[in-house]
C-alpha atoms as an extended CHARMM CRD file, in Angstrom:
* protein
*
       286  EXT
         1         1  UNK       CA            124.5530000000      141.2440000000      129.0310000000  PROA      1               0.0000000000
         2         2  UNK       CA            127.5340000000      141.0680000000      126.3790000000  PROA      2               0.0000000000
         3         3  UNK       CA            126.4660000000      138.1630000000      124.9400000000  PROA      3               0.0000000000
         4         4  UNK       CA            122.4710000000      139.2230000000      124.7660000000  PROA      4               0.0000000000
         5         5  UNK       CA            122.6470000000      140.1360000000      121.0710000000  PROA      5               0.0000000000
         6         6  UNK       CA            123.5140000000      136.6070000000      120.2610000000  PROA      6               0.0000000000
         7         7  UNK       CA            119.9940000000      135.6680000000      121.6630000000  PROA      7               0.0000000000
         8         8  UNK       CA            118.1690000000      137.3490000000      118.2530000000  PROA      8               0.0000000000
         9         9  UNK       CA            120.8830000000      136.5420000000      115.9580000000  PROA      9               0.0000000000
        10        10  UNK       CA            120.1150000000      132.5970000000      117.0900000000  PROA      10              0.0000000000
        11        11  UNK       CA            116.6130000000      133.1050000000      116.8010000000  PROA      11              0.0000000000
        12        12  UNK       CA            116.4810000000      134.2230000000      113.0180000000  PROA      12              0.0000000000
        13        13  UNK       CA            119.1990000000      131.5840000000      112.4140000000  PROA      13              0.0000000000
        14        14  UNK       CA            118.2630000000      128.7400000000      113.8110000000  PROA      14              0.0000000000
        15        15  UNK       CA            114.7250000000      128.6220000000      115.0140000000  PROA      15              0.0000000000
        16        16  UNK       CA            112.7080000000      130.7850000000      112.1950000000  PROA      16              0.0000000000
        17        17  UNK       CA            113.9540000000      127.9410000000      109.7670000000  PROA      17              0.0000000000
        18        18  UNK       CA            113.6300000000      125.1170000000      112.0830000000  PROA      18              0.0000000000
        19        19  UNK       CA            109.9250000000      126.4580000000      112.5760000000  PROA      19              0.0000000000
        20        20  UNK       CA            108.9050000000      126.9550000000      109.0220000000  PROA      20              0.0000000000
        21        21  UNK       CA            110.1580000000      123.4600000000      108.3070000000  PROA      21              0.0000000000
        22        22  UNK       CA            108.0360000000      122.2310000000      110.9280000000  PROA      22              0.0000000000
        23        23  UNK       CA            105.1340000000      124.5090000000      110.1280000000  PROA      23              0.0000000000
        24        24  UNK       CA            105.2070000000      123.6430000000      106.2940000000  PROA      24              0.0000000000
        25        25  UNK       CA            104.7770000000      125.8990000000      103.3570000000  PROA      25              0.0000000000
        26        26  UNK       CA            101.0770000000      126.2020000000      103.7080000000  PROA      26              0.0000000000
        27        27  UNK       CA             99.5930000000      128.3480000000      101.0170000000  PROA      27              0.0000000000
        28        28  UNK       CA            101.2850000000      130.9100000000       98.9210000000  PROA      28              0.0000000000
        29        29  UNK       CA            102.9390000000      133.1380000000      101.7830000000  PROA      29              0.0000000000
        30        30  UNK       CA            104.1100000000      130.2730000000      103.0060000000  PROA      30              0.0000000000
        31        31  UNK       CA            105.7120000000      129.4720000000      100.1480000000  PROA      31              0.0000000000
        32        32  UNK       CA            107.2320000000      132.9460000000       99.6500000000  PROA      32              0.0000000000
        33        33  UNK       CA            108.1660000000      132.9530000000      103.2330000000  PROA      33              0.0000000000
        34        34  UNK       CA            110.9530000000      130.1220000000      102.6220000000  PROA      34              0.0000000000
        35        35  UNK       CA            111.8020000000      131.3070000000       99.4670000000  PROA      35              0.0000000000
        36        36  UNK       CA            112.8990000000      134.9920000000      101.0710000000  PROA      36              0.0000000000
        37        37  UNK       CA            114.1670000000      133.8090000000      104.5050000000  PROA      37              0.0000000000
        38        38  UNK       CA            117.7550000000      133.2680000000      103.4030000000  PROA      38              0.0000000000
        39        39  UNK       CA            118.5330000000      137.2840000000      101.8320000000  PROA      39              0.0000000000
        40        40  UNK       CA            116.2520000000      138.2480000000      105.0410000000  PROA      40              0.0000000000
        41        41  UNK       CA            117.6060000000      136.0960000000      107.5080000000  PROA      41              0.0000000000
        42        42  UNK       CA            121.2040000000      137.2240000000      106.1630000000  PROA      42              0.0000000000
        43        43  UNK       CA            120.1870000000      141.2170000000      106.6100000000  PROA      43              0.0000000000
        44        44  UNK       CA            119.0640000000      140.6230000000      109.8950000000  PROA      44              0.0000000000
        45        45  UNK       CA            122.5180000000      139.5690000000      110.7350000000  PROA      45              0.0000000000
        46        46  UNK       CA            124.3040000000      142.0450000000      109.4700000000  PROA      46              0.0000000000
        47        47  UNK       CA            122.1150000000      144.6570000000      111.0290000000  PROA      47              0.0000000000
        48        48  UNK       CA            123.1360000000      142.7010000000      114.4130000000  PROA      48              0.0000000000
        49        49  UNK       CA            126.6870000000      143.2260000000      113.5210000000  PROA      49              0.0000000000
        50        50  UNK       CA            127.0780000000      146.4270000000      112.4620000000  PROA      50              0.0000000000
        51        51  UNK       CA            127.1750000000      149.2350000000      115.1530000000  PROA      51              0.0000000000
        52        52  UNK       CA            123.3230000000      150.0850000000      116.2830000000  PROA      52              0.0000000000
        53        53  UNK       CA            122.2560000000      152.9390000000      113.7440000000  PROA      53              0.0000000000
        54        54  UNK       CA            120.8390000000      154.6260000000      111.1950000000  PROA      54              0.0000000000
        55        55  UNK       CA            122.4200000000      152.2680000000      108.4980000000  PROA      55              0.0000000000
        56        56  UNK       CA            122.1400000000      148.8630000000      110.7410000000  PROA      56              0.0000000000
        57        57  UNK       CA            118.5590000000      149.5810000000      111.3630000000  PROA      57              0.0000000000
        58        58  UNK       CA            117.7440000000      150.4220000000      107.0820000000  PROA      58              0.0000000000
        59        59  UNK       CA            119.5000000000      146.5150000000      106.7180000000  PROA      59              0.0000000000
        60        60  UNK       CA            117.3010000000      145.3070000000      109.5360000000  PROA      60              0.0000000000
        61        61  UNK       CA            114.4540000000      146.8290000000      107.2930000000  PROA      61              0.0000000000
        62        62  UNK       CA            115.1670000000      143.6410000000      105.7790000000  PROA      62              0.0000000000
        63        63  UNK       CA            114.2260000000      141.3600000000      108.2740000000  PROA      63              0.0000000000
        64        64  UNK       CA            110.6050000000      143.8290000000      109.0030000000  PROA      64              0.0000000000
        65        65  UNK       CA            109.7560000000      142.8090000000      105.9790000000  PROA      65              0.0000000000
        66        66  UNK       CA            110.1830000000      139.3270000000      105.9790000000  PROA      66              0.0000000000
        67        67  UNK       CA            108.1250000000      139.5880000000      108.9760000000  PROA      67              0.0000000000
        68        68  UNK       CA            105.6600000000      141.2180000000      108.1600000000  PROA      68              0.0000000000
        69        69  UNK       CA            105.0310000000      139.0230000000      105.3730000000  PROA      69              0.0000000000
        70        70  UNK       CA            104.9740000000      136.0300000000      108.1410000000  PROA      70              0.0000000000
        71        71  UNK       CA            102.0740000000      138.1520000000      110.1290000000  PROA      71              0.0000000000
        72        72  UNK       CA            100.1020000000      137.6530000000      106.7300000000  PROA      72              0.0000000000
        73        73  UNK       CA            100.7910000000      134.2740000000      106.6300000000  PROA      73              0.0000000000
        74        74  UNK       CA             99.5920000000      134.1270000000      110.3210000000  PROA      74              0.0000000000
        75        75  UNK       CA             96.1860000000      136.3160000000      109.0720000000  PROA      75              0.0000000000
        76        76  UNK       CA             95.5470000000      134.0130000000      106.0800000000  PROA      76              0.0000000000
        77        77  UNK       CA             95.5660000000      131.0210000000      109.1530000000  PROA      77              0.0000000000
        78        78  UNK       CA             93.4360000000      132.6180000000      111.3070000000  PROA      78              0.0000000000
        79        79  UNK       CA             91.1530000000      132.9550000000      108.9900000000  PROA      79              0.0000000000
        80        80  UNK       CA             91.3080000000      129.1000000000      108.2180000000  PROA      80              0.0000000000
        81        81  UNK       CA             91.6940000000      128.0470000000      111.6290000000  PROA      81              0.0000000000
        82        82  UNK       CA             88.0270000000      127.6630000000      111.8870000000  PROA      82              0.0000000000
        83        83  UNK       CA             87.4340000000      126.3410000000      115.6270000000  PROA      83              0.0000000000
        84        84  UNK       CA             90.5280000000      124.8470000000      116.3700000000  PROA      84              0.0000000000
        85        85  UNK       CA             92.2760000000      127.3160000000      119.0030000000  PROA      85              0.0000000000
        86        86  UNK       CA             96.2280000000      124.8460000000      118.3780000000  PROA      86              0.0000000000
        87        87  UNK       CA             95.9350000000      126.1600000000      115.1150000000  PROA      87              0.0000000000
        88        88  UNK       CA             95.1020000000      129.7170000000      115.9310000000  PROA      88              0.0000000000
        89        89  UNK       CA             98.3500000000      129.1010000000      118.2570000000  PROA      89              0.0000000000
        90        90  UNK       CA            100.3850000000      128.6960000000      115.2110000000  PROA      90              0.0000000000
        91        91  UNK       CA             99.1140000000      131.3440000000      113.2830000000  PROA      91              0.0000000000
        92        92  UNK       CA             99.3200000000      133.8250000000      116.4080000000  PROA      92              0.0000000000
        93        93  UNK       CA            103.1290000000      132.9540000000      116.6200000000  PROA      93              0.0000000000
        94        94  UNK       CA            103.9170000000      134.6050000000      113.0510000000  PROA      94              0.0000000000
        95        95  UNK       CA            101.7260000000      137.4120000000      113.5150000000  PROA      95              0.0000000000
        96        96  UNK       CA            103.9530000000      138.3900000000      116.7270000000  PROA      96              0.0000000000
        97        97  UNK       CA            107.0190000000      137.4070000000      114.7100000000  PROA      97              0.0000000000
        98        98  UNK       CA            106.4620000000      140.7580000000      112.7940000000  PROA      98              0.0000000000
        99        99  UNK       CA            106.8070000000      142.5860000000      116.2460000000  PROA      99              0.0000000000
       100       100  UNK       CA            109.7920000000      141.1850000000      116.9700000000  PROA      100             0.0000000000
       101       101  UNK       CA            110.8580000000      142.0600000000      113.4950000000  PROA      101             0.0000000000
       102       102  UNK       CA            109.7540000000      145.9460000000      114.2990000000  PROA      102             0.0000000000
       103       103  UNK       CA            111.4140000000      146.3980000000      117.8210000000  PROA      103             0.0000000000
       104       104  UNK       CA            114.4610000000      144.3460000000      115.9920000000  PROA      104             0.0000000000
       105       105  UNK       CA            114.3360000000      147.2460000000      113.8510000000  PROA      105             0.0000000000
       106       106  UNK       CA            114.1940000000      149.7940000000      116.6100000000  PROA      106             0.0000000000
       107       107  UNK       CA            117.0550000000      148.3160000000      119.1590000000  PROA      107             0.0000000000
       108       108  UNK       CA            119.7280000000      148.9050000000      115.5430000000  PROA      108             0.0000000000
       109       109  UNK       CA            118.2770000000      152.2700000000      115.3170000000  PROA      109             0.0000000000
       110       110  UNK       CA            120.2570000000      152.9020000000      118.9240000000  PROA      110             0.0000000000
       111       111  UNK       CA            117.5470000000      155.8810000000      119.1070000000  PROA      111             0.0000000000
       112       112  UNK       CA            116.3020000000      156.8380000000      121.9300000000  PROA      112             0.0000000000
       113       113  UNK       CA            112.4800000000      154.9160000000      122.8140000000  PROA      113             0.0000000000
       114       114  UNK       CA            110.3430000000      157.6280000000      124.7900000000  PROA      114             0.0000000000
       115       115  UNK       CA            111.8350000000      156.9930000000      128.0070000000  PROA      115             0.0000000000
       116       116  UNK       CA            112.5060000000      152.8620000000      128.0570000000  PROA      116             0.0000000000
       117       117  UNK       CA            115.9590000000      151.8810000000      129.4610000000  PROA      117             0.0000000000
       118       118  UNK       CA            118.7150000000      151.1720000000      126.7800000000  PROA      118             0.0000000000
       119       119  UNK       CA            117.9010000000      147.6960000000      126.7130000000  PROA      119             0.0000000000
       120       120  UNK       CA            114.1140000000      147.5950000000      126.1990000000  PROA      120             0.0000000000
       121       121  UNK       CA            114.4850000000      147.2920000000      122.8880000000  PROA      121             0.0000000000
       122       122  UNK       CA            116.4450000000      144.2250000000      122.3600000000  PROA      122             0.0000000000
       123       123  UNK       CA            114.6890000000      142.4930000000      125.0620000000  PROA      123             0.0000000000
       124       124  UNK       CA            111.3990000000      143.1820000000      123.5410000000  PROA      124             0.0000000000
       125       125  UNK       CA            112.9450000000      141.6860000000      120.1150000000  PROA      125             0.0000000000
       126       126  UNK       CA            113.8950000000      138.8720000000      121.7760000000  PROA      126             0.0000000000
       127       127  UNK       CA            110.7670000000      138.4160000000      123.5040000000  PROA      127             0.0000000000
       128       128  UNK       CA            108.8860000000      138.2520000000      120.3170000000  PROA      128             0.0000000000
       129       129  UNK       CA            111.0870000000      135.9590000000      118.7230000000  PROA      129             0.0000000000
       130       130  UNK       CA            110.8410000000      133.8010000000      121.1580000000  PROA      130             0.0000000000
       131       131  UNK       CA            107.7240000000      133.7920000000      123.5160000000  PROA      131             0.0000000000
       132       132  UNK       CA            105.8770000000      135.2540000000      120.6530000000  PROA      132             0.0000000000
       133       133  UNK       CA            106.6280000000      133.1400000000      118.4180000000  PROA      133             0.0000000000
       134       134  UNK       CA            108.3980000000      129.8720000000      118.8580000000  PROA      134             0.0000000000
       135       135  UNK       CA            106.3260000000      129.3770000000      122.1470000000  PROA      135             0.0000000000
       136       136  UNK       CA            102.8270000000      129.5170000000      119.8830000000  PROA      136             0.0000000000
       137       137  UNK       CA            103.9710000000      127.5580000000      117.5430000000  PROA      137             0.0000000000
       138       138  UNK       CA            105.2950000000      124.6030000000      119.7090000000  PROA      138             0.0000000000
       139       139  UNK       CA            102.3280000000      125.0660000000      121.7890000000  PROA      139             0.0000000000
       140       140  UNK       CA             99.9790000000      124.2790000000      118.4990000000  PROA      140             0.0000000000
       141       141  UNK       CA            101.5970000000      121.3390000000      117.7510000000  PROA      141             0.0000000000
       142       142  UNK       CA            101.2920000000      119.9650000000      121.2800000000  PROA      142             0.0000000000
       143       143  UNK       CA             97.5500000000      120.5210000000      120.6440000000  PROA      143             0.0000000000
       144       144  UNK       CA             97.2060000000      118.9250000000      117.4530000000  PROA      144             0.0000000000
       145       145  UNK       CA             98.8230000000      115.9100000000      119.0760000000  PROA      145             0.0000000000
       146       146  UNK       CA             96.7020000000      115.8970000000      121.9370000000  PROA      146             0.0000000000
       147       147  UNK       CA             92.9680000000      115.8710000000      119.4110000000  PROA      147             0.0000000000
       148       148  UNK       CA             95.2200000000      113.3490000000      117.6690000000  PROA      148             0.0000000000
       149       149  UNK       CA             95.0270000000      111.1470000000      120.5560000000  PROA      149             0.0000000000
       150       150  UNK       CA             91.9210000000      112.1800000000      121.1690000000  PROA      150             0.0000000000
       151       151  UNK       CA             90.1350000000      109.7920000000      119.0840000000  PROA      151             0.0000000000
       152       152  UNK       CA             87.9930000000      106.4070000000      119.9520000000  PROA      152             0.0000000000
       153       153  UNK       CA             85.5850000000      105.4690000000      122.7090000000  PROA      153             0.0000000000
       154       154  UNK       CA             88.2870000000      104.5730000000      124.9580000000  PROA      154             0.0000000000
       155       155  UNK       CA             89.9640000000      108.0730000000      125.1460000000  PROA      155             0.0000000000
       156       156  UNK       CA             86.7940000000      110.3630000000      125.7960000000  PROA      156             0.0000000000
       157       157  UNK       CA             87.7170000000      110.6360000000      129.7110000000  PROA      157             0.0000000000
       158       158  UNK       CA             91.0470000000      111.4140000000      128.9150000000  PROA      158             0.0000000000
       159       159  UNK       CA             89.8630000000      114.4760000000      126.1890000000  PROA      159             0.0000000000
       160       160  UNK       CA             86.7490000000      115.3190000000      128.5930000000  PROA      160             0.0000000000
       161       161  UNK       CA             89.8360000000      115.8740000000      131.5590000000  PROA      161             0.0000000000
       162       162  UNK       CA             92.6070000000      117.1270000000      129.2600000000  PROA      162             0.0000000000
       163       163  UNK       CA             91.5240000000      119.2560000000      126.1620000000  PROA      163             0.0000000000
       164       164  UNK       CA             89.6780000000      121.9440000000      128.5960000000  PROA      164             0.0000000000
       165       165  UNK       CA             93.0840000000      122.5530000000      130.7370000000  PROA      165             0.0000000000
       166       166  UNK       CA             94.9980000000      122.4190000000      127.1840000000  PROA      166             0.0000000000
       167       167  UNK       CA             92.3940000000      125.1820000000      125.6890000000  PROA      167             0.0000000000
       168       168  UNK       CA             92.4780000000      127.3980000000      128.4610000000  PROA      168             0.0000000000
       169       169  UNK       CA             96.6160000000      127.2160000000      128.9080000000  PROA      169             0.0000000000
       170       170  UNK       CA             96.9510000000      128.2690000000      125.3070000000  PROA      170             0.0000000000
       171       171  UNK       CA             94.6880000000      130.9260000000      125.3900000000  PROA      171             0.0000000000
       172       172  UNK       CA             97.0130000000      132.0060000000      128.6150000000  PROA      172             0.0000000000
       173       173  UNK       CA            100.0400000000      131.4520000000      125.8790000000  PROA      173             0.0000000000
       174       174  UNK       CA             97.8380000000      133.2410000000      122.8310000000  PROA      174             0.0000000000
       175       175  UNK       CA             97.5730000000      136.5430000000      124.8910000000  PROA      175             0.0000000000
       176       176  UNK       CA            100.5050000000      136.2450000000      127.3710000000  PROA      176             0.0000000000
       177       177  UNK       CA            103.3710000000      137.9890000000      124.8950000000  PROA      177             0.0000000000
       178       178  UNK       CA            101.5920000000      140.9890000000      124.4930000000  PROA      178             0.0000000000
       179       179  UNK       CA            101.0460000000      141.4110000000      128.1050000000  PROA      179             0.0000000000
       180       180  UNK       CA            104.5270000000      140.1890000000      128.9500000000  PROA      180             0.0000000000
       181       181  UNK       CA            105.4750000000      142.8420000000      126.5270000000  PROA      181             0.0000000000
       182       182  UNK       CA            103.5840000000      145.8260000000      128.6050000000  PROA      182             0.0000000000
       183       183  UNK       CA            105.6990000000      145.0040000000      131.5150000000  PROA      183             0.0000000000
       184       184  UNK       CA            109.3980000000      145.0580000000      129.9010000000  PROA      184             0.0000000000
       185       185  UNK       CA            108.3500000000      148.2760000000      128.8450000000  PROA      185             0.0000000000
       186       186  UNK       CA            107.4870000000      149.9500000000      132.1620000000  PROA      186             0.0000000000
       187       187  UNK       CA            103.8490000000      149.1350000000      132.8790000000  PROA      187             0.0000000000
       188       188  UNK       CA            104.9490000000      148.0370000000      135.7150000000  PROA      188             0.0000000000
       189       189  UNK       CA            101.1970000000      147.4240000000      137.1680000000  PROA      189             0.0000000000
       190       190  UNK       CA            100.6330000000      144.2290000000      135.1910000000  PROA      190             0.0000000000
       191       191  UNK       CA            104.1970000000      143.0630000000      135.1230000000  PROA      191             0.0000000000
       192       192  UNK       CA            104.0900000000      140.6290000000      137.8540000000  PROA      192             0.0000000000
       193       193  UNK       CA            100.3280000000      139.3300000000      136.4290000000  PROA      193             0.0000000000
       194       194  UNK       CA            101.5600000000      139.3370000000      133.1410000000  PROA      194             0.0000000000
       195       195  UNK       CA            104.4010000000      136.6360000000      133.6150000000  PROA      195             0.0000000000
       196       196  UNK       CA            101.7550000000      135.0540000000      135.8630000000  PROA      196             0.0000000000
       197       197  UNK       CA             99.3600000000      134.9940000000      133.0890000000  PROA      197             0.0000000000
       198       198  UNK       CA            102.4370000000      133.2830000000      130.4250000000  PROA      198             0.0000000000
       199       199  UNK       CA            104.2030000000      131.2580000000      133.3210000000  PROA      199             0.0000000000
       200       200  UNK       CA            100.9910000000      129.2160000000      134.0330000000  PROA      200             0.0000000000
       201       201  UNK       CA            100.2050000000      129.0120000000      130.1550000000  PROA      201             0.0000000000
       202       202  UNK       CA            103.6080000000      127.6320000000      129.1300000000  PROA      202             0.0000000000
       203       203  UNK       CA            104.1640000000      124.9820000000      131.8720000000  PROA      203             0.0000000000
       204       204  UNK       CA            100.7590000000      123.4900000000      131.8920000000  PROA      204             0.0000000000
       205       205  UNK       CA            101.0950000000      123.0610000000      128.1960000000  PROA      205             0.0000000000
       206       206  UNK       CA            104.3130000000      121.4360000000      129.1000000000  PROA      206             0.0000000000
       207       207  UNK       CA            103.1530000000      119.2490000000      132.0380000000  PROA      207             0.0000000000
       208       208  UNK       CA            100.6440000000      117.9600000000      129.5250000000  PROA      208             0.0000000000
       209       209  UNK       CA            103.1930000000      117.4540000000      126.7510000000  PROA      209             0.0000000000
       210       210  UNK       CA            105.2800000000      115.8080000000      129.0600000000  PROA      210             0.0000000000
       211       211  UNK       CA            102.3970000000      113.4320000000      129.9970000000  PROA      211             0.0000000000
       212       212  UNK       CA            100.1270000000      113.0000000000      127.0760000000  PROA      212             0.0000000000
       213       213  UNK       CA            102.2590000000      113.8640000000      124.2190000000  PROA      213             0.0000000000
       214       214  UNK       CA            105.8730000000      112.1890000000      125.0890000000  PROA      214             0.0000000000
       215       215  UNK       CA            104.7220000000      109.1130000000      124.8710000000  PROA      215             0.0000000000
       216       216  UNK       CA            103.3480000000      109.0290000000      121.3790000000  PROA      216             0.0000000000
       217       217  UNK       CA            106.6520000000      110.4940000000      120.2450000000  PROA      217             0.0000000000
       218       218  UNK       CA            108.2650000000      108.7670000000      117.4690000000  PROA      218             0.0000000000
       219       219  UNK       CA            111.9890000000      108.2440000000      117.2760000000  PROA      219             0.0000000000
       220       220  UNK       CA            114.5200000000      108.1350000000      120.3990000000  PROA      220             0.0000000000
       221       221  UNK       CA            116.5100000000      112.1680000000      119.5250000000  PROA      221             0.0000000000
       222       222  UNK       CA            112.8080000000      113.3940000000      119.2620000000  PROA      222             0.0000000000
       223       223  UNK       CA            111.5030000000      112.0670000000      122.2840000000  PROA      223             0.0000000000
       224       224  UNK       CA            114.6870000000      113.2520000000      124.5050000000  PROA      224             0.0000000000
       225       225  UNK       CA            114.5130000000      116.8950000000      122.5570000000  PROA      225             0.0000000000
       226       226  UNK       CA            111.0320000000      117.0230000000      123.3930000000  PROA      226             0.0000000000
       227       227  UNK       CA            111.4350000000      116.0840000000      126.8460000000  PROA      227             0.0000000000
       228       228  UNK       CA            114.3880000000      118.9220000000      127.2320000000  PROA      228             0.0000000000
       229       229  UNK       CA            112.1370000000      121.2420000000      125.7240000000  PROA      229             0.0000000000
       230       230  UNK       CA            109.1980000000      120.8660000000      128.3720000000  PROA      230             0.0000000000
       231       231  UNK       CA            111.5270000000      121.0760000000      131.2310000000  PROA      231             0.0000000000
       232       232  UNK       CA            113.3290000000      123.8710000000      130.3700000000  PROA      232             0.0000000000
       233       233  UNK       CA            110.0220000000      125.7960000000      129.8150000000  PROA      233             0.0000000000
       234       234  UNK       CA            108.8150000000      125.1130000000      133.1690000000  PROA      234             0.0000000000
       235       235  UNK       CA            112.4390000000      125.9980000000      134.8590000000  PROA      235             0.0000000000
       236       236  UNK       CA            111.9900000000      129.0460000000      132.6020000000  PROA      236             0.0000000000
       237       237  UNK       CA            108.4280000000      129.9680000000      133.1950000000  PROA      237             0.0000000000
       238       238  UNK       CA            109.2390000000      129.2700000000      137.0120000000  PROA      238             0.0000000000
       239       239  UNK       CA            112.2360000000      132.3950000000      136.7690000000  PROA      239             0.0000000000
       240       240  UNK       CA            110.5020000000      134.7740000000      135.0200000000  PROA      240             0.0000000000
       241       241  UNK       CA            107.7530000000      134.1720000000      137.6670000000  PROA      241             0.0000000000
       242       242  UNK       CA            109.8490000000      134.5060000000      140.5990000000  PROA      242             0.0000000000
       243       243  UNK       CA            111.3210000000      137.8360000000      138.7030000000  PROA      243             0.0000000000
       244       244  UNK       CA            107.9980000000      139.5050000000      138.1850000000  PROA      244             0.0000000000
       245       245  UNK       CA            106.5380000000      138.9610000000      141.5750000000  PROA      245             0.0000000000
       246       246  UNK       CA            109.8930000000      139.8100000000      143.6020000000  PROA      246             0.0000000000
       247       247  UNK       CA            110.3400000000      143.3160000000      141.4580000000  PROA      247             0.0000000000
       248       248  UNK       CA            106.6350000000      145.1240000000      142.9390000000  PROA      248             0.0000000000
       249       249  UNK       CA            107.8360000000      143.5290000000      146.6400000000  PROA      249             0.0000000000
       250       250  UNK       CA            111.0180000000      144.8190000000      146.5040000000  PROA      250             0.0000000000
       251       251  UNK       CA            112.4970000000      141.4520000000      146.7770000000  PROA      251             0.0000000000
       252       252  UNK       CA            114.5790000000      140.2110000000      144.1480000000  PROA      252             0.0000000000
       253       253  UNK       CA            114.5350000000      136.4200000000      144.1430000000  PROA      253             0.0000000000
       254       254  UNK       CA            116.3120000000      136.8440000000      141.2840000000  PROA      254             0.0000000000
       255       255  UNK       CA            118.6930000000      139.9120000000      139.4370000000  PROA      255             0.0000000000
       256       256  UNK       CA            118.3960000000      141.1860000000      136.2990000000  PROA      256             0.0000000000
       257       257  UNK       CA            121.4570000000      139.6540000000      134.7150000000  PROA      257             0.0000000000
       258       258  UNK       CA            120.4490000000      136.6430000000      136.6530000000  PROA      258             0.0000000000
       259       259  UNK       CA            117.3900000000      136.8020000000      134.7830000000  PROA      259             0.0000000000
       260       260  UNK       CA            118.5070000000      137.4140000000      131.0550000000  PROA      260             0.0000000000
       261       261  UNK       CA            121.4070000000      134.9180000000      131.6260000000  PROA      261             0.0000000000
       262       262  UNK       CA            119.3910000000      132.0640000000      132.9480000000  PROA      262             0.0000000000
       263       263  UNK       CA            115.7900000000      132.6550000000      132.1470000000  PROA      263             0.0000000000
       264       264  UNK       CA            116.9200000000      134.0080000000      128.9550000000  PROA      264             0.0000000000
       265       265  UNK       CA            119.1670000000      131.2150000000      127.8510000000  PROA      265             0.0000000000
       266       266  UNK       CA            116.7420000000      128.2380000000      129.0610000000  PROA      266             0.0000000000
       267       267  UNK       CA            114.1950000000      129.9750000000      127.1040000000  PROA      267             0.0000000000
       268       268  UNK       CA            116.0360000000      130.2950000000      124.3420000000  PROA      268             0.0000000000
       269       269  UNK       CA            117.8440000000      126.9960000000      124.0330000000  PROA      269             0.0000000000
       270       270  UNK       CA            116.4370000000      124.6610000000      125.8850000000  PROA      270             0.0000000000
       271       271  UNK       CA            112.4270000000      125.5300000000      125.3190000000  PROA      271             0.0000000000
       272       272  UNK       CA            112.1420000000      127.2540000000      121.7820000000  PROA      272             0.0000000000
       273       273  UNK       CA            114.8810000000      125.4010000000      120.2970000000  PROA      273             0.0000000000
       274       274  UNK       CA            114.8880000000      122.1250000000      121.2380000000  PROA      274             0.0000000000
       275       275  UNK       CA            111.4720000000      121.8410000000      120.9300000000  PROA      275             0.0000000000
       276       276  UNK       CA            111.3060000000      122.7140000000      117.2340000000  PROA      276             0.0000000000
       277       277  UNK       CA            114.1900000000      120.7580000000      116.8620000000  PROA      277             0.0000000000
       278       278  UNK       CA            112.2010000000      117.7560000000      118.3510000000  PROA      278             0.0000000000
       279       279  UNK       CA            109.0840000000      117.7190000000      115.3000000000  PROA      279             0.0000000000
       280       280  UNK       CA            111.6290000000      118.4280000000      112.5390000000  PROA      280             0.0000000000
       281       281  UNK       CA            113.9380000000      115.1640000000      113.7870000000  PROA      281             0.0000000000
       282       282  UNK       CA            110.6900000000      113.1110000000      114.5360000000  PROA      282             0.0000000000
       283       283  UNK       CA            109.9780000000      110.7610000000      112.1430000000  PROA      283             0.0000000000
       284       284  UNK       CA            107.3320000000      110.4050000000      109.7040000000  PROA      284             0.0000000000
       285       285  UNK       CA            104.0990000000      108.1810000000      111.3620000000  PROA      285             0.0000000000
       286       286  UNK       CA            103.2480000000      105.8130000000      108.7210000000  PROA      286             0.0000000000
């Protein structure tokens, strides 16, 4: 667990950038949203460094604001995302950002959360940052790939077979966090359900990256990152399932340190990062 506050402190380092490059500016808070990230990515790491607290949580006020300012980007591309549920994936994914950004907020406080364990709060924050966020966003650009290939006589079987299982995983992935979410923080009724619910989103997304998308990947470090990225969410997905369903059984398949360490860290590195990693180092299709 030592090493657990290093988990958010990557996140707003590495893979808020890496996402917002990949995303693009969009319109106006878009815009705004690169321009601030540096003084609000460089808050939020203070407030990780400086001893939980009154003063660490008014820096990480900081990073709330930043955001919240990406869950109005996220409104402003719902509202444009017409019919097309990838991009309502990548709009969903800031909106939860600003969650992260408020239980980010709460974990510095170091004050007390009605009755959730000590580390509630920073696995919350974490879980935003990263299945709320990253996961959406790599999960929309699988799907604009996918109506990509979608197109010409020749690939209607493949869209008739495909796009239905890729709709229905994302809604899984859309809704998941929040019910995730529930679960870290005591409901323990829809805990095991919950990571159900993400589990099956994420890795069937995955499978069908791994299938459909992989092979119209551009460049050799993007198509390796991309692969890394799909099997580490399915060995990730696959823990936090086997987690879940062993805690209401009183069987632990897996621990909690077990957990955080592994599922945590595959999550983490190997899903959310390498993946946006992958469609910032892919090349430009001509």
């Amino acid at each position: 667990m030592a090493a657990l506050p290093l988990v958010p402190a990557f996140a707003i380092l590495f893979c808020v950038p890496l996402a917002l490059r990949a995303v693009g500016p969009g319109d106006s808070t878009g815009r705004l949203l690169i321009a601030g990230y540096p003084i609000a990515a460089a808050a939020g790491l203070i407030a990780i460094a400086l001893p939980s607290g009154i003063p660490s949580a008014a820096v990480a006020l900081v990073w709330l604001a930043f955001t919240l300012l990406a869950a109005l980007h996220g409104v402003t591309r719902v509202l444009g995302a017409s019919r097309h549920i990838e991009e309502l994936s990548v709009a969903v994914g800031f909106i939860y950002l600003a969650v992260g950004g408020g239980w980010l907020v709460l974990w510095r406080s170091g004050l007390a959360i009605m009755d959730f364990g000590e580390h509630v709060p920073l696995l919350t924050a974490i879980h935003f940052h990263y299945a709320g966020f990253g996961s959406p966003i790599l999960v929309g650009f699988v799907g604009r790939e996918l109506r990509a290939a979608f197109v010409g006589r020749e690939l209607r079987a493949a869209k008739t077979r495909l796009w239905p299982t890729y709709v229905a995983a994302t809604s899984l992935v859309i809704v998941g966090p929040t019910l995730v979410a529930l679960g870290i923080a005591g409901v323990r009724a829809i805990e095991a359900p919950a990571a159900a619910v993400l589990a099956a989103g994420t890795a069937t997304v995955a499978l069908l990256a791994l299938a459909a998308v992989l092979p119209r990947m551009h460049g050799g470090l993007a198509s390796v990152l991309l692969a890394v990225s799909c099997s580490a969410a399915i060995v990730a997905m696959t823990l936090a399932l086997l987690y879940a369903a062993g805690n209401p059984l009183g069987v632990s398949a897996i621990g909690l340190e077990d957990m955080v360490r592994w599922h945590g860290f595959t999550n983490a590195l190997g899903y959310v990062f390498c993946g946006l990693l992958a469609w910032n180092v892919r090349p430009p299709v001509n």
